[in-house]
N, C-alpha and C positions, 0 to 999 in steps of 0.2 A: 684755676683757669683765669685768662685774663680778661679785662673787660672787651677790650678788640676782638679776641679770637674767639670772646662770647659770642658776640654781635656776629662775626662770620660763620659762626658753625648755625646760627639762628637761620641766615639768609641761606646756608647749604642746604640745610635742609628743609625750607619753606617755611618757615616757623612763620616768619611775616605775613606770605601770603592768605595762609589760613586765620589769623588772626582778623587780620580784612575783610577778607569774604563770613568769615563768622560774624564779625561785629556786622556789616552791612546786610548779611541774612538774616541777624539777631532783630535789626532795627526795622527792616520791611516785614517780615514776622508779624513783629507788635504793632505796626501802623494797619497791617492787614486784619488782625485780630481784632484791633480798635473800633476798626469801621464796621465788622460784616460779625462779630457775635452778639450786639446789640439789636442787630436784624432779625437775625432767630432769638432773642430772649435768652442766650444761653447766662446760665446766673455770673452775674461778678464777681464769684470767689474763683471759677474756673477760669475766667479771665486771669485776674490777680496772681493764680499760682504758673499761670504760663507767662507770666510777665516777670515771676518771682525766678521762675527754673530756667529762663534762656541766659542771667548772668551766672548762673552756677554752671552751667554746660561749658562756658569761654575756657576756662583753664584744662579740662578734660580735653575739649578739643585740640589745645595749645599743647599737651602734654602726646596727644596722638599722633599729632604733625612731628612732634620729638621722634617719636618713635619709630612710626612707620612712613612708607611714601607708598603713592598711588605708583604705580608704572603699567605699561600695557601687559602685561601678564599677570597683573590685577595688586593685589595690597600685598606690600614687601616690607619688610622689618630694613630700617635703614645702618646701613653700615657704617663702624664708628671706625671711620679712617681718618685722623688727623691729616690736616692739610699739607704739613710740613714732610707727610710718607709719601704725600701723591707724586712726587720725582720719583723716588726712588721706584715707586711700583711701574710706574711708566715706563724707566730706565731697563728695569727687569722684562717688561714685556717686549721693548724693542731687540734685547737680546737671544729673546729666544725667537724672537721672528728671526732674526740674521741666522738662527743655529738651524731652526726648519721652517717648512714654509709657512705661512704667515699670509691670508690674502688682504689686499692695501687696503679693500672695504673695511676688514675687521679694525685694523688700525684706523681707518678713517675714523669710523664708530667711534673708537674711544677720544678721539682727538678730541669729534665733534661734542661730546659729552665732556671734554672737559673745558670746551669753552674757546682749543687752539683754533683756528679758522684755517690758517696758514697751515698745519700740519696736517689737517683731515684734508683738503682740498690735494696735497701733496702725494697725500697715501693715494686719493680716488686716480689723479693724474696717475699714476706710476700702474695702479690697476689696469686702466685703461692702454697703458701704454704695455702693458705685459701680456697683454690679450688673458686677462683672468676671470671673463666671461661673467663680468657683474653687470647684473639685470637694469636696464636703463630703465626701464619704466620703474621699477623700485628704488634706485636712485630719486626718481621725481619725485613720490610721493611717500618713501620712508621718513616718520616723525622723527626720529632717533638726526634725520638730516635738517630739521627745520632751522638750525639756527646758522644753516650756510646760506639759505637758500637769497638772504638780503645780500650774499658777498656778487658780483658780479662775475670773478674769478669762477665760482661755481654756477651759475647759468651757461658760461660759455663754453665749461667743462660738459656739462650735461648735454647743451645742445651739438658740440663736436661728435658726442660720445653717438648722440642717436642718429647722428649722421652715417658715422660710419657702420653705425649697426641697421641701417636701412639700403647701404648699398651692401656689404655682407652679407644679409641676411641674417636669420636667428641658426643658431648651431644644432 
């Protein structure tokens, strides 16, 4: 594997993140232990070995973040899809949307999951414009949508959308 596509498959799958958050939980930890088991007397060897066991924990943790990802339907073993398949899978999903139906939301979804802004926003548009009865209030507050939510283009899409869905009416 190369050292680049090391470093990007680290950052796919949050390896960084948890690295961070370990080391800065690793260090308030031991600054909180420092302060407050001297207060209760607890002895200095129990200190010592929790000071000793939070750098051995890093790697485990680092090895987990490999492994698995949190997601909203809780801890999931992460998928080893080379970056260089993700056209191709993409390519195959948009063709079998063309062969059956396919609603723009699901395509948004994946759009927004992979980062295109321009192509989820397109999907949600084209939903909207197909009358495919996607829930505007779920549009506002779906996490799976947070990373459109800074585009502009998708503010004006949502607030169009509950426009029309308040003179409509709900179906």
């Amino acid at each position: 594997m190369k050292t680049g596509s090391l470093f990007a498959e680290l950052k796919r799958r949050k390896v960084y993140r948890v690295a961070v958050a370990y080391a800065l939980m690793g260090w308030a930890l031991a600054q909180g232990i420092a302060q407050v088991f001297p207060v209760f007397e607890v002895p200095n060897c129990i200190l010592r070995l929790i000071m000793v066991l939070i750098p051995f924990g890093f790697p485990i943790a680092l090895v987990l973040a490999w492994l698995f990802e949190l997601t909203p339907e809780g801890l999931k073993r992460t998928v080893d899809i080379p970056p260089d398949k993700v056209p191709d899978i993409v390519r195959q999903l948009e063709a079998h949307a063309r062969q059956q139906f396919v609603r723009g939301y699901l395509c948004a979804l994946i759009y927004a999951g992979l980062g295109d802004k321009t192509k989820a926003i397109d999907y949600l548009k084209r939903g909207y414009l197909n009358h495919d009865n996607i829930d505007v209030t779920g549009v506002r507050v779906d996490p799976m949508l947070d990373v459109l939510r800074s585009d502009h283009r998708f503010e004006t899409l949502a607030d169009e959308a509950s426009n029309i869905h308040d003179h409509v009416g709900p179906c």
